[in-house]
N, C-alpha and C positions, 0 to 999 in steps of 0.2 A: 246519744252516741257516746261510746265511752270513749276516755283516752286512749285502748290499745286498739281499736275498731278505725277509729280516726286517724292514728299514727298509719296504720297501715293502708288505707284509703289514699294518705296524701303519698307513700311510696309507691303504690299503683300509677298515682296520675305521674309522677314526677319519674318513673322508668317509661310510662306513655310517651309522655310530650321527649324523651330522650331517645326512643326507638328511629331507625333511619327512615324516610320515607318510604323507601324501596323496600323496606322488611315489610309492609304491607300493600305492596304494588299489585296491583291488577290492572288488564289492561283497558283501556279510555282514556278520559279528556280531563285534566286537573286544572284548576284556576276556580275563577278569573286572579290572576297577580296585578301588582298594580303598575311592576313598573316589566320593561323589556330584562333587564340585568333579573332580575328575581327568577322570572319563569326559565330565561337559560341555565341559571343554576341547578333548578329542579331539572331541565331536562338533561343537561349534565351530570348527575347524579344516578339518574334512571339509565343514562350511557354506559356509566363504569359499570355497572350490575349487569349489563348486557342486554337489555333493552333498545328499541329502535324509538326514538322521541324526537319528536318535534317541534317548536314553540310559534306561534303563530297570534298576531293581535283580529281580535272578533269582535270590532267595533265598541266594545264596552270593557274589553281587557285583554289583558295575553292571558293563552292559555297555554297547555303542555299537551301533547297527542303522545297516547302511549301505546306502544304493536309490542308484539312478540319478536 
C-alpha cells in the first residue's frame, strides 16, 4: 500500500467513525449497549433528528427501537 493510498484510507475511516449515528439511520433495533445511560443516549439522539425511539433491556442488554 503506498503512503498516499494509506493516508487516504485512514481519512475515510476517521470521517466514518466521526459521521452522526442518525446520518445513517434506518429503521430497527440497535444494540445490545451495555449499560441503561448509553442506549438513552442513542435514543436521544435518534429523537432530535426526528425519529420515534425507544430503549428497552432484552435480558442480555439494552437496546434502541427505531420507527419513523
Amino acid at each position: 500500500m503506498t503512503p498516499r493510498s494509506r493516508r487516504m484510507c485512514l481519512l475515510a475511516a476517521v470521517a466514518w467513525l466521526g459521521a452522526p449515528l442518525t446520518a445513517l439511520a434506518r429503521p430497527g433495533r440497535y444494540g445490545p449497549f451495555a449499560t441503561a445511560r448509553r442506549a438513552q443516549e442513542v435514543a436521544n439522539r435518534f429523537k432530535a433528528e426526528g425519529w420515534r425511539a425507544a430503549f428497552f433491556h432484552d435480558g442480555d442488554g439494552w437496546y434502541v427501537d427505531v420507527r419513523r
